[in-house]
C-alpha positions, 0 to 999 in steps of 0.5 A: 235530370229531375234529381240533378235540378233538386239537387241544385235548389237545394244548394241554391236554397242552403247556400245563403245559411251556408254564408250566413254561418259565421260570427258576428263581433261588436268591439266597443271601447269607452275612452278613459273609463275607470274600473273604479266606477265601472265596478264601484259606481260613483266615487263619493270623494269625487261627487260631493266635490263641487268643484267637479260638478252641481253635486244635487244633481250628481248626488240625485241621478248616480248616487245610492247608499251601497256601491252595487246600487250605486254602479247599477245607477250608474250603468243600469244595462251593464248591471241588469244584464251583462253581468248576468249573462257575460264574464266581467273582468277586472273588478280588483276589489274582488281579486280580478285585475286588467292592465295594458302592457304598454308604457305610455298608459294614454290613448292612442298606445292603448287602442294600438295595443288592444287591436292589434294585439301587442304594445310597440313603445317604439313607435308608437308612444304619442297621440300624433297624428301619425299612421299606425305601423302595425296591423289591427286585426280589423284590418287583417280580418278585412282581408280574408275572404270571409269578412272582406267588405264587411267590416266597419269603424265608427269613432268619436276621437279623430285620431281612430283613423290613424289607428286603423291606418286607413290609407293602408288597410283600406278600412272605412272609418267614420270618426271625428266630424265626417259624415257618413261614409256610406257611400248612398246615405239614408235619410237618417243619416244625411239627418245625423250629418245634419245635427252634427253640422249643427252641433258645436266642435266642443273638441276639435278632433273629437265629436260628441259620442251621440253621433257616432252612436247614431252612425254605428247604430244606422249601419247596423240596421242597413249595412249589416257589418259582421265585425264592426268597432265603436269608439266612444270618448266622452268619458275621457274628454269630460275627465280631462275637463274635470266635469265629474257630472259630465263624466258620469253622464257619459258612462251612464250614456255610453252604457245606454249606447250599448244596450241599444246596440244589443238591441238592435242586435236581438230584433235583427235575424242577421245578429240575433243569437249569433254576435258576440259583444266585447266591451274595453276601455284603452286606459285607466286613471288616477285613483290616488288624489282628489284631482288625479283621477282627471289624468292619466299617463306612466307618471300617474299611479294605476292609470295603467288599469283597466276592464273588458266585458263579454256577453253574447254568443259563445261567452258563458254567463260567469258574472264577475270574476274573481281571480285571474290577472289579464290584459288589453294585449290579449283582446286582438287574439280574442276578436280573431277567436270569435272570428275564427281567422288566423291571428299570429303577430310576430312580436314577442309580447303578442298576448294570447286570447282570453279563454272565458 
């Protein structure tokens, strides 16, 4: 009998390790974030233009005399650290490139395409507020045993809620002006609710990236999602505005975001050592003209290009890579890999995972 009983302490006392045994992903994606300044820091065309911004001040924070120094100004933590112990992709300088392969080069065909692992130019080929007929692999994952319940979203752009598809996949997705969605708030997120409240709407389906920041961040601390995704969008509304200032200032806040996520993510036992961090954009820009770099669709050249970074668990310290072509369709069948679920659309330009 003695035995029988220390044998079951033991499973009781193994089995929280047991469940606590699988991967944690952070999926995060920067709107309209080009490679350009993701691997070459501030377009010097671009800041001494004073019809893009007070060139004195964007000269004084993001520029420096050699493009290395000048990318490190502009995204500090991705330069300190992920490039130090993660994998870059899609430094074309350096013979590294990443594209969609959907033919729409916009927001809402790029986010369909990466989270769910294929391009459908036939039905979604718009930003329309209309329910995604494909499957992200959020929602897949939410519906396997291991992750059910534990998956959350959290977006600037109001549009994230028909990517994802709440009405069918059931997922919880806190984006555009919601306030939490948790269902007992912490008092700093009834504070955040309240700081929003009290923001200005600048856009009207898209709050300020700050908030979905805080949200992303506090359901980290208290919520402890295992797959989570978070969707910032200033970069690419401050673009659209021809604020280049503000555009860089976005970035720059955006890798700030990232670098308190992985924080977090250090100093917390459920994260710590065990969570993997991709990090995308949905689209590129213009590059060819002084103005194009403000828009971007299929009639607007290279806007189709665009980057990812990894780091964290199970991604080797690579650094920038410097051959390879690879692209926003394989990102799905990558997050399902780390997750360990099965991934097997049934489309012919499903793309396969990216093997770092």
């Amino acid at each position: 009998m003695k035995k029988i009983v220390i044998s079951m302490l033991a499973v009781l006392l193994t089995a929280p390790l047991l469940c606590d045994a699988q991967n944690r992903v952070i999926v995060v994606m920067i709107d309209g974030l080009r490679w350009q300044e993701v691997f070459r820091g501030a377009d010097s065309t671009l800041i001494n233009n004073k019809e893009f911004g007070n060139v004195d001040m964007m000269k004084a924070d993001f520029w420096k005399a050699t493009g290395d120094e000048r990318r490190k100004a502009l995204m500090p933590f991705t330069w300190s650290h992920i490039a130090d112990n993660g994998v870059m992709i899609g430094n074309r300088d350096k013979g590294c490139s990443m594209s969609v392969t959907n033919g729409m080069w916009f927001s809402y065909p790029g986010y369909s395409e990466t989270l769910c692992g294929y391009a459908d130019d036939v039905n979604v080929n718009s930003n329309d507020p209309v329910d995604n007929p494909n499957k992200t692999v959020f929602e897949i994952a939410n519906n396997t045993p291991g992750y059910k319940g534990k998956v959350l979203v959290f977006g600037s752009w109001g549009r994230f809620i028909q990517i994802f598809n709440e009405n069918r996949s059931g997922l919880e997705v806190n984006a555009n002006y919601r306030h939490s969605t948790a269902e007992q708030p912490t008092e700093r997120e009834l504070y955040i609710d309240k700081m929003q409240d009290g923001a200005p709407r600048y856009w009207e389906e898209e709050r300020f990236d700050v908030f979905t920041h805080e949200y992303a961040l506090e359901a980290m601390k208290t919520r402890h999602p295992e797959l989570m995704f978070v969707g910032y969008g200033d970069t690419d509304e401050w673009a659209h505005a021809g604020k280049y200032r503000l555009y860089l200032e976005a970035a720059n806040d955006a890798d700030r975001f990232i670098s308190e996520l992985w924080e977090q993510a250090q100093s917390d036992p459920f994260y710590k050592d065990k969570t993997t961090f991709i990090i995308t954009c949905d689209h590129g820009r213009g590059s060819s003209t002084t103005t194009d770099w403000r828009d971007h669709y299929y009639k607007i050249p290279y806007s189709d290009q665009t980057w990812l970074m990894a780091f964290g668990k199970g991604i080797p310290a690579k650094g920038e890579l410097t051959s390879g072509e690879y692209h926003n369709n394989q990102v799905a069948a990558t997050i399902a890999s780390l997750l360990g679920i099965d991934f097997a659309p049934d489309h012919e330009g499903a793309g396969r995972k990216i093997d770092f």
